[in-house]
C-alpha positions, 0 to 999 in steps of 0.5 A: 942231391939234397933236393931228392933226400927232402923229397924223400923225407916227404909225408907222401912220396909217388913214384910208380911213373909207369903203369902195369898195362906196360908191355914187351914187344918182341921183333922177329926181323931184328931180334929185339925186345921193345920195352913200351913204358905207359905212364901212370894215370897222374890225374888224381895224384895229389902226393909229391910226384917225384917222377915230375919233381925229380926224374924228368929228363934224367937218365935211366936204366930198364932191365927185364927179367925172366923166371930161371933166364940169365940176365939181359942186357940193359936199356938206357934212356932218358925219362920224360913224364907223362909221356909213352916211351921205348926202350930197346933191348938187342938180343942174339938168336938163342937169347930171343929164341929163349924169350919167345917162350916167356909169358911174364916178366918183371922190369926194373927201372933204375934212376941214377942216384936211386933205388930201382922202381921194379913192377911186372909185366904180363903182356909179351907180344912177338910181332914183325914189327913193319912188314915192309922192312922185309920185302923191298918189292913183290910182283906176281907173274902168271901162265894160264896155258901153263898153269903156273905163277911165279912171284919175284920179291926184293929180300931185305935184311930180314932174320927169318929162319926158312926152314920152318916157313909155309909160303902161301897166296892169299886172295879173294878174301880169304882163299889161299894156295900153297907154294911149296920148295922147289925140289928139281931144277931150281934156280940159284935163288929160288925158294929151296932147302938150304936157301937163307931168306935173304937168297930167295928172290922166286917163289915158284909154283905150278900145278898146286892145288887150286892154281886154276881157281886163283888163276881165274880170279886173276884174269878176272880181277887184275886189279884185285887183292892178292897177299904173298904170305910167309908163316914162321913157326918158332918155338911156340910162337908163329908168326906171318910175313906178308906182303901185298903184291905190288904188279901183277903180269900175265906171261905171254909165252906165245909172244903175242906183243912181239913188236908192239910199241904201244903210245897211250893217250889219257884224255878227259873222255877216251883212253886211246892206245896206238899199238903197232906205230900207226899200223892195223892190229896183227898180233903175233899169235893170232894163228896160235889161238885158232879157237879165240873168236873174241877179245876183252883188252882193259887199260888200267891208267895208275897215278900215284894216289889211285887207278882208273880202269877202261874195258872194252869187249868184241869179235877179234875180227872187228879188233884186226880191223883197227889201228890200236883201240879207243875206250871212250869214259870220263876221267876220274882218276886224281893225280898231281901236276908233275907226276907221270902216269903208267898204264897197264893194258891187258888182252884176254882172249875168249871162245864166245862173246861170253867173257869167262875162262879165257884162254890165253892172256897177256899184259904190256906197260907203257907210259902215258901221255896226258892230252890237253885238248878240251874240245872241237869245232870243224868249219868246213870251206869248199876249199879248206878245213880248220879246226877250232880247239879250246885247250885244258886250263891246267898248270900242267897244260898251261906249262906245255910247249910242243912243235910237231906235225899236226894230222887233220883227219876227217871220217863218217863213224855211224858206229863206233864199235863197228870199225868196217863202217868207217868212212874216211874223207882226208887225211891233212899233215901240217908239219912244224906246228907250234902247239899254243898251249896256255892259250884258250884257243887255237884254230888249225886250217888245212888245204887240199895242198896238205892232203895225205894221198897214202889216204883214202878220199870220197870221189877221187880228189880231195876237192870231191871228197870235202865236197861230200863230206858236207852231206856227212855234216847234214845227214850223219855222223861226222868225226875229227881226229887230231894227231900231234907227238903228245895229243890224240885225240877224236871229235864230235863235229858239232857246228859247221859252217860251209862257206863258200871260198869267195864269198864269206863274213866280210866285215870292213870300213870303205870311205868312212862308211861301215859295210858288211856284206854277208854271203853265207851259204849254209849254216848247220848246227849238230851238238856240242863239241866234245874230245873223245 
């Protein structure tokens, strides 16, 4: 105490601590007034600075005031100097109704032991202090046959008075349509008169105007921005709850995925996708869509820090030849070590090969599995197959164990996107295989024995077929394929060696003397060997 009276008693005294550019901030959702205190500019401040000497870590009152207001409550904090600093008042309704309207107020600031420091402020802003403490969750759904979208939220614990609310979806910069309270048939939870905010879990609209423009941006832009938007007018002051959609869904009121399974495999260059178990591509809804004659499907592969999307567009008779799809792209997409990836696989369905206003669309999610294997070398025998793979040096790859049935399939793929070109030439299953990830690489071998005969061959046998798969080697456009339960993937044959099965690369010590003796028969080299 006598410390404060001989500052008192001092020449020069500074004690404004805080600056005019001070502001209230008023938060919708809590009904509080945030009192930010700016410090005052200290830098040429050559009096005695009692708000460093003497109020620094001492508690202190802040009271607001406004003109013709009863009195509210009071704020306790404790001083720093120099630093920016929040002091919260809590408010009932009517008390923040009341300071919605308030353009200026005056703030006493009170030290214990002293005389009040009042100065005014004239910044008052009403904001939703975090958007997020509104909506735990948003997700948009939509029918294109239907013409109609839904979005589901997760309320929070929002005050928001829904009786003044306009709900609205923003997208494609700045185009918006309006969805408006449901008035017949609602859900319990829907949005509707009477309903609190933290009641509305669905906000429905169908035939509104400019659904149609929206709904085409969505088959076009899956991925694109769309912001489901809440405006409150209150008093004089509005105000807007947002959120941006976190998903996206296509309704599929056609059952079109009615018993698709899909498996997704990211590897270094393809997406691949197996729909339907193994089997050909028959969608539940083909005889539904009598007009489509082609079809966009777009696999968007999601990580926590991004997305990579895959698109691959043609006739829907070449999709009903295949067994799931395969896009072939390098992989972009950033992720860590230990995270799963999800994709999200859209099909839009067309009346021409010109992809625009589609006619039907729906989207499935699956989980992805993330493949290891680097690259592929075949060497073809006269009585065998073995494949060399180099495996991804990675902590993910390098840390993982698997013991399967390994599938070995052969082809001719002239055209990859023509499906009827495809020539198979054997199909071996190794079961119980012991996958030696962390290794660099490992060579699989397969005999006539581990031949598939559910497959088709060249020449009736096996022996036949891996016979003239050798002048695939030499004249075409030969392929690999390895299947475990976590790879898939699909080679470029880029060397081969044709070896006779009696008479190889014999390297050997024969009485103390080295002798190698080499009986190669053919030795064709086509290009590099990659995993697509």
């Amino acid at each position: 105490m006598m410390r404060l009276l001989s500052i008192l008693a001092a020449d020069l005294i500074f004690q404004d601590c805080f600056s005019p550019s001070s502001k209230i901030i008023g938060v919708f959702q809590s009904k509080q007034l945030i009192i930010v205190l700016i410090p005052a500019d200290f830098t040429n401040i050559n009096a005695t600075n009692m708000c460093q000497s003497v109020f620094h870590d001492k508690e202190a009152s802040a009271q607001i005031f406004f003109d013709g207001v009863a009195q509210l409550p009071i704020g306790i904090f404790t001083y720093k100097f120099n630093v920016s600093q929040n002091v919260t008042i809590q408010l009932d309704n009517a008390g923040f109704n009341t300071a919605l309207v308030q353009k200026k107020a005056s703030l006493n600031v009170i030290f214990a032991n002293t005389f009040p420091v009042t100065f005014s402020i004239n910044i008052i802003q009403h904001v939703m202090s975090n958007v997020a403490q509104c909506f735990g969750q948003a997700n948009l759904t939509y029918d294109i046959t239907g013409q109609k979208i839904s979005v589901e939220v997760t309320p929070l614990s929002c005050d928001i008075d829904m009786t003044t609310a306009t709900v609205t979806l923003k997208y494609n910069g700045s185009k918006t349509i309006t969805i408006p309270q449901c008035t017949t048939g609602c859900a319990a939870d829907e949005f509707k008169a009477g309903n609190t905010f933290q009641q509305i879990k669905s906000y429905k609209a169908a035939g509104v105007t400019g659904i149609n423009d929206l709904l085409t941006y969505l088959v076009g832009n899956h991925l694109g921005t769309v912001t489901f938007n809440i405006k409150i007018v209150n008093s004089a002051v509005s105000v807007n709850v947002f959120k941006v959609i976190s998903y996206k869904l296509a309704l599929d009121p056609l059952n079109c995925q009615a018993g698709m399974t899909p498996i997704v495999f990211y590897n270094a260059l393809d997406v691949r996708a197996e729909l339907f178990s193994g089997q050909l591509n028959n969608l539940a809804c083909f005889t539904n869509l009598p007009t489509a004659t082609h079809i966009r499907y777009q696999a968007t592969i999601i990580s926590s820090t991004g997305n990579q999307v895959y698109t691959m567009s043609e006739t829907l008779a070449s999709f009903k030849q295949r067994q799931g799809f395969r896009i072939i792209n390098t992989s972009t997409l950033s992720y860590n070590s230990t995270e799963s990836l999800l994709a999200d696989i859209q099909f839009s369905f067309y009346t021409s090969s010109t992809i625009s206003n589609a006619i039907y669309e729906f989207n499935i999610l699956s989980n992805v599995n993330i493949g290891c294997f680097k690259s592929g070398v075949l060497k073809v025998y006269s009585d065998k197959l073995c494949a060399d793979i180099q495996f991804i040096n990675s902590a993910r790859c390098n840390a993982r164990t698997s013991t399967s049935t390994l599938t070995l399939q052969v082809m001719n793929m002239p055209d990859e996107a023509d499906v009827s070109s495809v020539v198979w030439y054997g199909t071996f299953s190794l079961p119980s295989t012991e996958i030696k990830y962390g290794t660099y690489e490992q060579n699989f071998c397969a005999t006539c024995t581990e031949n598939n005969n559910a497959f088709p061959v060249q020449g009736g046998t096996c022996q036949a077929s891996i016979k003239a798969f050798k002048s695939v080697v030499a004249n075409d456009s030969p392929r690999f394929r390895l299947r475990t339960d976590i790879e898939y993937s699909t080679f470029d044959v880029a060397v081969i060696n044709t070896y006779s099965s009696m008479w190889g690369v014999a390297i050997g010590v024969l009485s103390g003397t080295l002798a190698v003796g080499i009986v190669l028969s053919l030795v064709l080299t086509i290009r590099h060997a990659t995993n697509q």
